[in-house]
C-alpha positions in Angstrom: 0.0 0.0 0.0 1.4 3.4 -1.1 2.3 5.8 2.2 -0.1 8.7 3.0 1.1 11.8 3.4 2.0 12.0 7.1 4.0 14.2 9.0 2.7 17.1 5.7 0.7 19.8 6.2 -2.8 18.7 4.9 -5.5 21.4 3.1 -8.3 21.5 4.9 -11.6 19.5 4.0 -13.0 21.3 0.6 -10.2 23.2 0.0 -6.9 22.7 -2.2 -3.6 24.2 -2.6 -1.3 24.8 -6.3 1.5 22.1 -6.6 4.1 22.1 -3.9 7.6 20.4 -5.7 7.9 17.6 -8.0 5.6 14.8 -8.6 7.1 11.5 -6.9 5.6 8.1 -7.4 4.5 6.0 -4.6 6.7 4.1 -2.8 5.4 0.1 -1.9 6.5 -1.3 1.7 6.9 -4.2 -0.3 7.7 -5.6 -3.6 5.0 -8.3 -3.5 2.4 -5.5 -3.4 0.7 -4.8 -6.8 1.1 -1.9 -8.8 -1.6 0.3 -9.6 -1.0 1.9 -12.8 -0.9 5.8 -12.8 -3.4 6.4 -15.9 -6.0 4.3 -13.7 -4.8 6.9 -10.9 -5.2 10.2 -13.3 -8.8 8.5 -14.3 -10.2 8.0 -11.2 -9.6 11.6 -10.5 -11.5 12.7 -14.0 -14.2 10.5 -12.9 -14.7 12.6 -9.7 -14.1 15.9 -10.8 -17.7 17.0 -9.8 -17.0 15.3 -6.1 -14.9 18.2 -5.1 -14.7 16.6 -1.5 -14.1 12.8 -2.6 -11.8 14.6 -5.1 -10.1 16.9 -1.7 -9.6 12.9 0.1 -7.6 11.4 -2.7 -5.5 14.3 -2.0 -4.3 12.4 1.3 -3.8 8.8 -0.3 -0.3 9.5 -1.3 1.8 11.4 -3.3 0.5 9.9 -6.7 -3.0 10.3 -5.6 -2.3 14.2 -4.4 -1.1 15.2 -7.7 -3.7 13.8 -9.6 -6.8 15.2 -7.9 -4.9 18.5 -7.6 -4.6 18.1 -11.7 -8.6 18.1 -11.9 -9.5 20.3 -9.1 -11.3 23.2 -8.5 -9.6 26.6 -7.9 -10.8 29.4 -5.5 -11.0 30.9 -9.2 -13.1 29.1 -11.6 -13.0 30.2 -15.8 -16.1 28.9 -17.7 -15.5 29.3 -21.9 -17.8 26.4 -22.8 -21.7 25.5 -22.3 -20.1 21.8 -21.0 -17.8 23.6 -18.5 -21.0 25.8 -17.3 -23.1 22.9 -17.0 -20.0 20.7 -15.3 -20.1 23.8 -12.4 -24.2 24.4 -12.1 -24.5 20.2 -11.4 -21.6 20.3 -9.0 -23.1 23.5 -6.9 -26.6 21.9 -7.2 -25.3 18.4 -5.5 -26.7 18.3 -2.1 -23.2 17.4 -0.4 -21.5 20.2 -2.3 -23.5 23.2 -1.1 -21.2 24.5 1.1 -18.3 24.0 -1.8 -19.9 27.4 -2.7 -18.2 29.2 -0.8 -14.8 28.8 -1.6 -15.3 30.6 -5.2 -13.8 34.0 -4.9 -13.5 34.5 -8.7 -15.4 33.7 -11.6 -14.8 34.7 -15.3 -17.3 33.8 -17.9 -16.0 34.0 -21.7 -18.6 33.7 -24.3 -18.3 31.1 -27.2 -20.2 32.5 -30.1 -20.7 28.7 -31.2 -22.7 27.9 -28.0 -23.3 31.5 -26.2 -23.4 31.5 -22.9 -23.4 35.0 -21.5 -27.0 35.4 -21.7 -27.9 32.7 -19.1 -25.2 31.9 -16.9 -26.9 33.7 -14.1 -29.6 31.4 -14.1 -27.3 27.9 -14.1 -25.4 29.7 -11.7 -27.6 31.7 -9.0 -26.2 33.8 -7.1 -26.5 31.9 -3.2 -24.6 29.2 -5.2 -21.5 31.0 -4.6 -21.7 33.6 -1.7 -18.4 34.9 -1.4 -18.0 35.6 -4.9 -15.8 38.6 -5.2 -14.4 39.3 -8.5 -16.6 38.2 -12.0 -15.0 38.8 -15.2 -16.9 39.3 -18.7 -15.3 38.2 -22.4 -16.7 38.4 -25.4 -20.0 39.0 -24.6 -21.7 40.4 -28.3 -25.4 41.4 -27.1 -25.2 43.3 -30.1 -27.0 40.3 -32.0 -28.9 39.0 -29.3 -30.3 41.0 -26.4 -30.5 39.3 -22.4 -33.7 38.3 -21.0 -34.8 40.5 -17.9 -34.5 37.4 -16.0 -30.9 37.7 -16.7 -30.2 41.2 -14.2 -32.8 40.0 -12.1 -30.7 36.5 -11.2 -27.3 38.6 -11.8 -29.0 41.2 -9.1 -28.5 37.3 -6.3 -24.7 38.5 -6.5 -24.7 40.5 -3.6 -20.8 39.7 -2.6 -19.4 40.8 -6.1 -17.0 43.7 -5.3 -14.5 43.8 -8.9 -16.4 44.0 -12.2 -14.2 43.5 -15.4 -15.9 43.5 -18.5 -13.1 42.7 -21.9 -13.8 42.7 -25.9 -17.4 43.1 -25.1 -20.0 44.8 -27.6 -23.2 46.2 -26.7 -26.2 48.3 -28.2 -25.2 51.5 -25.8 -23.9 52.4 -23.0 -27.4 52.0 -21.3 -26.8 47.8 -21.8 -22.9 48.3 -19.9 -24.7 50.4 -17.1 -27.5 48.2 -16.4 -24.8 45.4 -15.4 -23.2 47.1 -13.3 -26.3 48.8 -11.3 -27.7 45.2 -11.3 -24.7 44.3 -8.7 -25.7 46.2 -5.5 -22.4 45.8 -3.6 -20.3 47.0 -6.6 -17.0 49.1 -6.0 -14.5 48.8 -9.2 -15.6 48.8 -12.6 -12.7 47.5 -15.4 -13.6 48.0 -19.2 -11.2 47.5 -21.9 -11.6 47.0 -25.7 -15.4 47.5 -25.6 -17.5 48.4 -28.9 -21.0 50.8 -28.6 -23.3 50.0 -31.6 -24.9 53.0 -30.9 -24.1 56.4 -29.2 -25.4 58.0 -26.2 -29.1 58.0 -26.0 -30.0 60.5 -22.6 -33.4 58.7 -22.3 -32.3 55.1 -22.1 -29.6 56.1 -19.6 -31.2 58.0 -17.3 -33.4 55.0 -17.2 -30.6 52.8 -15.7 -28.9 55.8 -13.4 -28.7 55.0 -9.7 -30.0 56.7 -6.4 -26.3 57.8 -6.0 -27.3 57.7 -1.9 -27.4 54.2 -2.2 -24.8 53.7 -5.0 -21.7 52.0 -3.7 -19.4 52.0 -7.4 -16.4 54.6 -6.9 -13.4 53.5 -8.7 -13.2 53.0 -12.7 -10.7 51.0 -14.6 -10.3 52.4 -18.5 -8.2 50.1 -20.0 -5.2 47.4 -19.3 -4.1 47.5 -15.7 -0.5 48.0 -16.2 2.3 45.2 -16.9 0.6 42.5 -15.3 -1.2 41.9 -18.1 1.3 42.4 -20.7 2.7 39.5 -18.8 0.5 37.3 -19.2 -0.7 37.9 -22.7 2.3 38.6 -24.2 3.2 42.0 -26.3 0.5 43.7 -28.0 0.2 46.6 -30.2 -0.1 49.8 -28.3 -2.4 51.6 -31.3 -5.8 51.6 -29.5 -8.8 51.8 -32.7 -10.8 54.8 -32.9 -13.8 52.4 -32.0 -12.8 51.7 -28.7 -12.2 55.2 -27.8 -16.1 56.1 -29.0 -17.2 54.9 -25.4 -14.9 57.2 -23.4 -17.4 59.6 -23.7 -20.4 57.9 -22.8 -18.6 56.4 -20.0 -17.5 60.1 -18.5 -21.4 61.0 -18.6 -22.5 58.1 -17.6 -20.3 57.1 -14.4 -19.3 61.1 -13.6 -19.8 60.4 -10.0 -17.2 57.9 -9.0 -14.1 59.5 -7.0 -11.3 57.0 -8.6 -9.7 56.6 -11.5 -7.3 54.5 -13.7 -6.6 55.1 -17.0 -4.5 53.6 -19.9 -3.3 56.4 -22.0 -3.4 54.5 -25.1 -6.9 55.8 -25.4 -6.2 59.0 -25.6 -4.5 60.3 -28.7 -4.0 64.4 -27.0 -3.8 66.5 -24.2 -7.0 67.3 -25.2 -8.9 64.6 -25.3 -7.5 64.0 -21.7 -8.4 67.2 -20.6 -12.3 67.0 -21.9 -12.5 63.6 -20.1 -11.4 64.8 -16.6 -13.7 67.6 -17.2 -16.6 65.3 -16.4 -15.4 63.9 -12.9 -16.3 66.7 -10.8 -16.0 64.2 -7.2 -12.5 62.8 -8.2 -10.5 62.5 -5.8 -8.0 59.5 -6.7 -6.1 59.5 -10.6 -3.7 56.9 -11.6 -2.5 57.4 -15.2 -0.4 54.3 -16.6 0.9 53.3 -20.0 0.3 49.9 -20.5 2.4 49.3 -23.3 4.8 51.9 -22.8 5.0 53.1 -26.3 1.5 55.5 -26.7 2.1 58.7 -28.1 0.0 61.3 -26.9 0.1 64.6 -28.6 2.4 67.4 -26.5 0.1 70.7 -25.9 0.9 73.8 -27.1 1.4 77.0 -25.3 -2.0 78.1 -26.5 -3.7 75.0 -25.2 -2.0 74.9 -22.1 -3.2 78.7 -21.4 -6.5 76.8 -22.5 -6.7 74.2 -20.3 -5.5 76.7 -17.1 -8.4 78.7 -17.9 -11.1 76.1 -18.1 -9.4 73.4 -15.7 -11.0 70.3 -14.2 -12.4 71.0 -11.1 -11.8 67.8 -8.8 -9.2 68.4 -5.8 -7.0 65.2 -6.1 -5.8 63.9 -2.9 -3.9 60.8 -4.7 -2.7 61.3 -8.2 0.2 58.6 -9.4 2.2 58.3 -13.0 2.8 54.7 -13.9 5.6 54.1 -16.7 4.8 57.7 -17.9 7.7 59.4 -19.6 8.2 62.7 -17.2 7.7 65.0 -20.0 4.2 64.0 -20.4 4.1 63.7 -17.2 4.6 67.0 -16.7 2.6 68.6 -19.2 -0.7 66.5 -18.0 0.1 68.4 -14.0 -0.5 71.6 -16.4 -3.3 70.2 -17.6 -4.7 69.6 -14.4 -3.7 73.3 -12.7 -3.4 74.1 -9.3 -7.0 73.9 -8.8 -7.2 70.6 -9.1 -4.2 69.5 -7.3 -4.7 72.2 -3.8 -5.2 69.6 -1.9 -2.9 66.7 -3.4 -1.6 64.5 -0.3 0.2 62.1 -2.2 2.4 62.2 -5.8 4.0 59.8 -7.5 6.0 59.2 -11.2 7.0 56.1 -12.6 9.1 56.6 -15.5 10.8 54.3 -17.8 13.6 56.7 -18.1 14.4 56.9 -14.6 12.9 54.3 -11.5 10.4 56.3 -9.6 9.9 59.8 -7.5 8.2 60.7 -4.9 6.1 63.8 -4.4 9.5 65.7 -2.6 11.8 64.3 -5.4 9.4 64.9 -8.1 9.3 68.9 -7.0 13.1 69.2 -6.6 13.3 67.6 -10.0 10.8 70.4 -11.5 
């Protein structure tokens, strides 16, 4: 009989942890034991993929067993791309003995398949008191410019009380009415991420004001535009840094639309000027936190003139930043955009930081001395 794994740290019951060293194959007190092959090992695992807790006990059998069931396990993160995979997850969570599995799902990103589309009823495979502590969903691909959701769709998304993170990537919708509905559906949500999305249609006043929240009882105050800095060039590799025109067309929906929030990070790939900047800000009258990064580090944002910046002074943004921070921003630019911004805006700055790529980073002190 192969050894368990005593004397070892052991994960609790329903929970696993990522690989810890090299797989080893079980050792046999003795020879005249038989050997049980490791694809019947790897297969039993399969087999009880939707067991999460039978799956969690083979973890203890030996060291064979523990890297096989970790192989087919499920993460505190779980990514659906398929109809199969979306089913696989809504039979496990429905399974009487794996109701309290639930709870250890703290992310969840849904990416549609346009063969089998998904994104207009995983909600309802999926409700909401399935996974409780659900923190972070993610949205790919979703086109409801060809097909429109159900109502039953927000009002089963609305079950997702514990959602704090909303990311939503190389989505298209009808307007920016469809976008804001999402994310007033979520009662509890705080940080809304959009990149690379496509508007079929332009700002309609009447269909948003439709969706706009009692702002006494809204809780969303921090806006991602864009790729959060290098951690996701990373992970997907170098991109081009040439955002299309289309993607920036629901910048300014967004400003109009979300001009209450009081944070702010944005890629400056989608801007192509000073100006463009300078009209967005415009729009955030509560802001209070701005973190501009360039993802890429290759955008090229058009320098201001002495005509604009005299311009810009005179018709300045009228936030008071307390937290404003540069993120692989060449100090040039850097500079220009505080011109942008005036003293106005920065009277009651608190904290200031530049990341270059010319030069490491400065600090609010450094940065002046360097000025």
């Amino acid at each position: 009989m192969a050894d368990a794994l005593d004397g070892e740290e052991r994960p609790p019951e329903g929970h696993t942890w990522h690989v810890r060293g090299c797989y080893r194959p079980p050792t046999y007190s003795s020879d005249t034991y038989p050997r049980f092959p490791q694809e019947l090992i790897d297969r039993t695992c399969e087999l009880l993929r939707l067991d999460p807790f039978t799956l969690t006990k083979c973890c203890l059998v030996c060291h064979a067993w523990y890297h096989a069931a970790l192989r087919v396990s499920w993460n505190s993160s779980v990514k659906l791309q398929t109809r199969e995979a979306l089913d696989d997850c809504a039979y496990m969570l429905m399974l009487k003995n794996n109701r309290s599995y639930g709870k250890t799902f703290l992310g969840l990103e849904i990416q549609d398949d346009p063969q089998k589309p998904l994104a207009h009823i995983w909600p309802m495979r999926i409700p909401g008191y399935f996974l409780p502590r659900l923190e972070h969903l993610t949205l790919v691909n979703f086109d409801w410019t060809a097909t429109r959701p159900h109502d039953l769709f927000f009002h089963f998304l609305s079950y997702y009380t514990s959602i704090k993170t909303l990311e939503i990537t190389r989505c298209q919708f009808h307007s920016i009415a469809e976008l804001r509905r999402i994310s007033t559906t979520l009662p509890n949500l705080e940080t809304l991420s959009l990149a690379e999305i496509t508007l079929q249609h332009q700002l309609v006043p009447g269909l948003v004001s439709r969706y706009l929240p009692i702002l006494s009882r809204n809780k969303l105050k921090e806006i991602i535009i864009g790729t959060i800095g290098h951690a996701t060039h990373e992970l997907t590799g170098a991109r081009d840094t040439h955002i299309p025109s289309v993607y920036r067309q629901f910048l300014w929906d967004t400003c109009v639309t979300y001009s209450y929030v009081t944070e702010l990070q944005l890629d400056l790939r989608y801007y192509s000027s000073l100006s463009s900047l300078h009209r967005f800000l415009h729009h955030f009258p509560h802001l209070s936190h701005l973190l501009l990064h360039d993802a890429e580090i290759g955008s090229h944002v058009e320098p201001a003139s002495a005509a604009d910046l005299a311009l810009y002074t005179a018709h300045a943004p009228n936030p008071s930043l307390s937290n404003l921070r540069f993120e692989d921003v060449p100090a040039s630019l850097a500079l220009q955009i505080l011109l942008v911004l005036s003293p106005q805006a920065c009277r009651r700055l608190e904290s200031l930081r530049v990341s270059s790529p010319e030069g490491g980073s400065m600090s609010r002190r450094s940065w002046a001395e360097d000025v």
